[in-house]
N, C-alpha and C positions, 0 to 999 in steps of 0.2 A: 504494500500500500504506500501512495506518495504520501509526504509529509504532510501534506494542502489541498483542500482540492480547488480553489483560488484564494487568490491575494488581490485584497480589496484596498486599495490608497485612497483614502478618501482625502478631500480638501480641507480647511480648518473652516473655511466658509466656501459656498456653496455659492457662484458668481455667473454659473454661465450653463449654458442646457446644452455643451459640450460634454461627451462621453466618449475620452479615450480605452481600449481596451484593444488585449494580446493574446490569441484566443492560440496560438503555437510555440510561444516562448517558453512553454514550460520543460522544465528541464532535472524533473524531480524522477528519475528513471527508478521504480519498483522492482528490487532483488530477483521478486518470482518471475517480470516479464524478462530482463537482462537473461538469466538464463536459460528462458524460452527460446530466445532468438540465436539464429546461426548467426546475426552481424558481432563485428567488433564493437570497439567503444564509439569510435569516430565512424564508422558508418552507420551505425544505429542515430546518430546526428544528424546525419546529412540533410533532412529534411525539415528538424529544425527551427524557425526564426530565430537562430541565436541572438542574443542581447539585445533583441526588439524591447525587450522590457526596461533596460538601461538605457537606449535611446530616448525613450519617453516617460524614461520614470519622476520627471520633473511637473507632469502634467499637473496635481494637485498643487503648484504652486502658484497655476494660474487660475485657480479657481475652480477646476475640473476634477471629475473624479476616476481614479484608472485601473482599472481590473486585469488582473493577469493568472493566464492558467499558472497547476500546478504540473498537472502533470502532460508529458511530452506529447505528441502530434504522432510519431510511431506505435503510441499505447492507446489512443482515442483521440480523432480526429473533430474538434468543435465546431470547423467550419464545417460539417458535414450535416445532414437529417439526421435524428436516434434510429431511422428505419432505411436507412442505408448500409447495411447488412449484406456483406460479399460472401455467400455461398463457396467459393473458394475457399475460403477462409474459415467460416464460421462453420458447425457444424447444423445440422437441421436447419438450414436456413432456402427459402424455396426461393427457385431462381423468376426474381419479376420482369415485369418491362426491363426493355434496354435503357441502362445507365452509364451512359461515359465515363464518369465516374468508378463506379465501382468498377468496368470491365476494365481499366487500367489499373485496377486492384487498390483505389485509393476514396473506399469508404468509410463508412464513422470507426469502424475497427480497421485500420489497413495493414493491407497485404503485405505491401511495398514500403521502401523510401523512395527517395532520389534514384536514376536512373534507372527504377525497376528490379532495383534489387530485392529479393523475398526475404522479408523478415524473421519467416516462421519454417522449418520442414513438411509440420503437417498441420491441422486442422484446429482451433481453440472450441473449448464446448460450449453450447449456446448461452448458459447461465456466466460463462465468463462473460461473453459479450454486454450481456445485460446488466452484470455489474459494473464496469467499466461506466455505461452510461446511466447507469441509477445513480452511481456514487462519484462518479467527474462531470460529465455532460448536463447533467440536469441542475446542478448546482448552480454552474457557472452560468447556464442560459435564463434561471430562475433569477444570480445577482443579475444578471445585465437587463434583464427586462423591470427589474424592478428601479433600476437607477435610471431607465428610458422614462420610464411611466413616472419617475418622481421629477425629471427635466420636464415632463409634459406639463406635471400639475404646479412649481415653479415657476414655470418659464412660457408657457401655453406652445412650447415645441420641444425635440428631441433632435439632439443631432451626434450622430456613435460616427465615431472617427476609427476604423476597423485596423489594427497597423498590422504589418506583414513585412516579410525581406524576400525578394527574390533570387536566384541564382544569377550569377551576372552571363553567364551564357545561354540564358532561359529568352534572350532575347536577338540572340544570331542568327538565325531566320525569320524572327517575327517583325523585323524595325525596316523600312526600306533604307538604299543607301543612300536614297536621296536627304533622309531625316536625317536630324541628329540623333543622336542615341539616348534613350529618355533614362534619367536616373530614377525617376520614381513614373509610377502607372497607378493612375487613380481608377476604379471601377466604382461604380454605379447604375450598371447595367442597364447600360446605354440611356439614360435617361429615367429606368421606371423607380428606381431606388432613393432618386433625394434631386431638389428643386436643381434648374438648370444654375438659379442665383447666387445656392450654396456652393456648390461643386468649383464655379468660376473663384469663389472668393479662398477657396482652400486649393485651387492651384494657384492662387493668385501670392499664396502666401510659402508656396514652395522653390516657386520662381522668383521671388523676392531675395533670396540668399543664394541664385545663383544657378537653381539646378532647373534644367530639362525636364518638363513633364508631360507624360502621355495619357490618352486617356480608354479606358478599355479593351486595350489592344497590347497585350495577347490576356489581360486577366480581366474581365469585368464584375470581378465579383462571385459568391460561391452562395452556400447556404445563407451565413449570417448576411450579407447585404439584400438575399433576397427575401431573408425571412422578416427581419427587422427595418427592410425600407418600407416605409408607406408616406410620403408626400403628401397625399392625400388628406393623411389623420396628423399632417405637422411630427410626422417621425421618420427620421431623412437618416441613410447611412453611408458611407462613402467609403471603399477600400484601398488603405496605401500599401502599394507593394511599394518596398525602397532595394535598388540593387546592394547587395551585399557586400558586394568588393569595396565600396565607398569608407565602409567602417570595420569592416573586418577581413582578416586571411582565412580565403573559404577552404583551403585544404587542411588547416592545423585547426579550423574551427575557434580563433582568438582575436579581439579587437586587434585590429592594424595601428600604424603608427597615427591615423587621423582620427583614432574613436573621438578623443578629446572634441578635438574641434569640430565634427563631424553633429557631435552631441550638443554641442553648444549653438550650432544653425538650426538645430532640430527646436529647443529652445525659445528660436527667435518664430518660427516656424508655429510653433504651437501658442505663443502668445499672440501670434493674428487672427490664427483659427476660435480663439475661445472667445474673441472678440463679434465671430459671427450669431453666438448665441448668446449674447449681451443684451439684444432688443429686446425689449417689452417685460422685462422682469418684473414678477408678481411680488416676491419674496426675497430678500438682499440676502438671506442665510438660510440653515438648516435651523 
C-alpha cells in the first residue's frame, strides 16, 4: 500500500477558483506491485510525470489549491475511467467496445509504460483491480470534485489546470517543420472542455516567459479534461503537457541543471493563471 492516496496543499486563503492538480506524479511505488512487475526501477518510471509536483508545488501561494496523487501512473492510471478495464491484463474482465486506449494496453490498471513495454508477465485478479480504484482512484477524483464544486460555490466558476510532462520525443512526428516546436500542449478538447477566453489567457500566460505553445495537437486531453470540462455549468479544464527535457534528464529520471529556473517561470506562469479566476468573487477566504 502507498503511503497517501493524495496530497492535498491547500492555500492559507482561498483567492481564486483556480485548481491546480497532478493526477501522474505520484511516485509512492507499493513493495507488492514492484515485485509484481518484470520492469526495473527506472523503467517502471518511464511513464511517470516526474517532478510535475515540484514544478507547481508553489500553487497555494497564489491563492490556489493543488492536489497530487500518491501513488504512480504504472499502479492506476487517474486520467483514465474506473471502467476502463484491459482484459489483457485484468482477469475476468469482458472484452467491450473498441478502446484506443486500452488496446494500446494503457487503461485505468495499465499494461504498459513508455514504449510498450509490459509491466506484468501474466494477469492481476479482478479484486486487485478494484482495489486499486476503490482505495486511489476514487479518493482523488472525490478531492478534486469537491475543490471544483467549492470554486463553483466561491467563485460562481471552476477552472482545474490538469498538469502533465511529456516525453520530448512524443513530439517528432507530431509538430510540422514548418512550426516551431511547442514546449508545452494545452488540450481542451478542441474546444468542448473550457471557454475559448480561458484557454487564450492560460496560453497567454505561458508564452509570456518565453515558451512555445500548442494546442491539442498531439494531446487534447484524456479522461479528466473530458470528464471534468463543462463550460457550460462554469467548470472549465485545461490540460498542460510541459516537455520534459526542459527541466529534467529523461534517461536518469532527475531534474536537469534548469529545474531551478525552469520552476521559477512556472511560478510566474501560475501567478497569471490564478488571476483568470479572480473575477466575481463571492467569498475573499475559506
Amino acid at each position: 500500500m502507498t503511503k497517501f492516496t493524495y496530497d492535498l496543499r491547500r492555500p492559507d486563503a482561498r483567492t481564486t477558483s483556480v485548481v491546480f492538480a497532478s493526477p501522474h506524479s505520484g511516485r509512492d511505488y507499493p513493495w507488492t506491485f514492484v515485485r509484481k512487475s518484470i520492469l526495473d526501477e527506472r523503467e517502471i518510471r518511464s511513464s511517470e510525470d516526474a517532478y510535475v509536483d515540484r514544478v507547481f508545488d508553489r500553487a497555494p501561494s497564489f491563492g490556489a489549491p493543488f492536489l497530487v496523487a500518491g501513488a504512480p501512473r504504472a499502479y492506476v492510471d487517474l486520467n483514465r475511467a474506473a471502467d476502463e478495464l484491459d482484459p489483457a491484463v485484468v482477469m475476468d474482465v469482458r472484452r467491450a467496445t473498441h478502446n484506443p486506449r486500452i488496446a494500446s494496453g494503457l487503461g485505468v490498471i495499465p499494461r504498459v509504460v513508455a514504449n510498450g513495454r509490459a509491466i506484468y508477465r501474466g494477469k492481476l485478479k479482478l479484486d486487485e483491480a478494484h482495489y486499486r480504484i476503490s482505495t486511489y482512484w476514487r479518493p482523488y477524483h472525490d478531492a478534486l470534485q469537491f475543490l471544483l464544486d467549492q470554486s463553483r460555490n466561491l467563485f460562481g466558476q471552476a477552472i482545474l489546470i490538469d498538469c502533465h510532462s511529456m516525453p520530448h520525443e512524443a513530439l517528432d512526428n507530431g509538430v510540422p517543420q514548418s512550426q516551431p516546436r511547442p514546449d508545452v500542449v494545452l488540450g481542451d478538447r478542441f474546444g468542448a472542455a473550457a471557454s475559448p477566453e480561458i484557454v487564450d489567457r492560460v496560453e497567454a500566460a505561458f508564452v509570456a516567459v518565453g515558451l512555445n505553445v500548442a494546442r491539442n495537437m498531439p494531446f487534447a486531453g484524456a479522461y479528466i479534461t473530458q470528464h471534468y470540462g463543462r463550460p457550460t455549468k462554469n467548470q472549465h479544464a485545461v490540460q498542460v503537457e510541459i516537455d520534459r527535457s526542459l527541466y529534467m534528464n529523461e534517461q536518469t529520471i532527475r531534474p536537469n541543471a534548469n529545474f531551478e529556473t525552469f520552476r521559477a517561470q512556472m511560478q510566474s506562469v501560475m501567478a497569471e493563471i490564478v488571476q483568470i479566476g479572480q473575477n466575481g468573487i463571492k467569498v475573499a477566504a475559506e
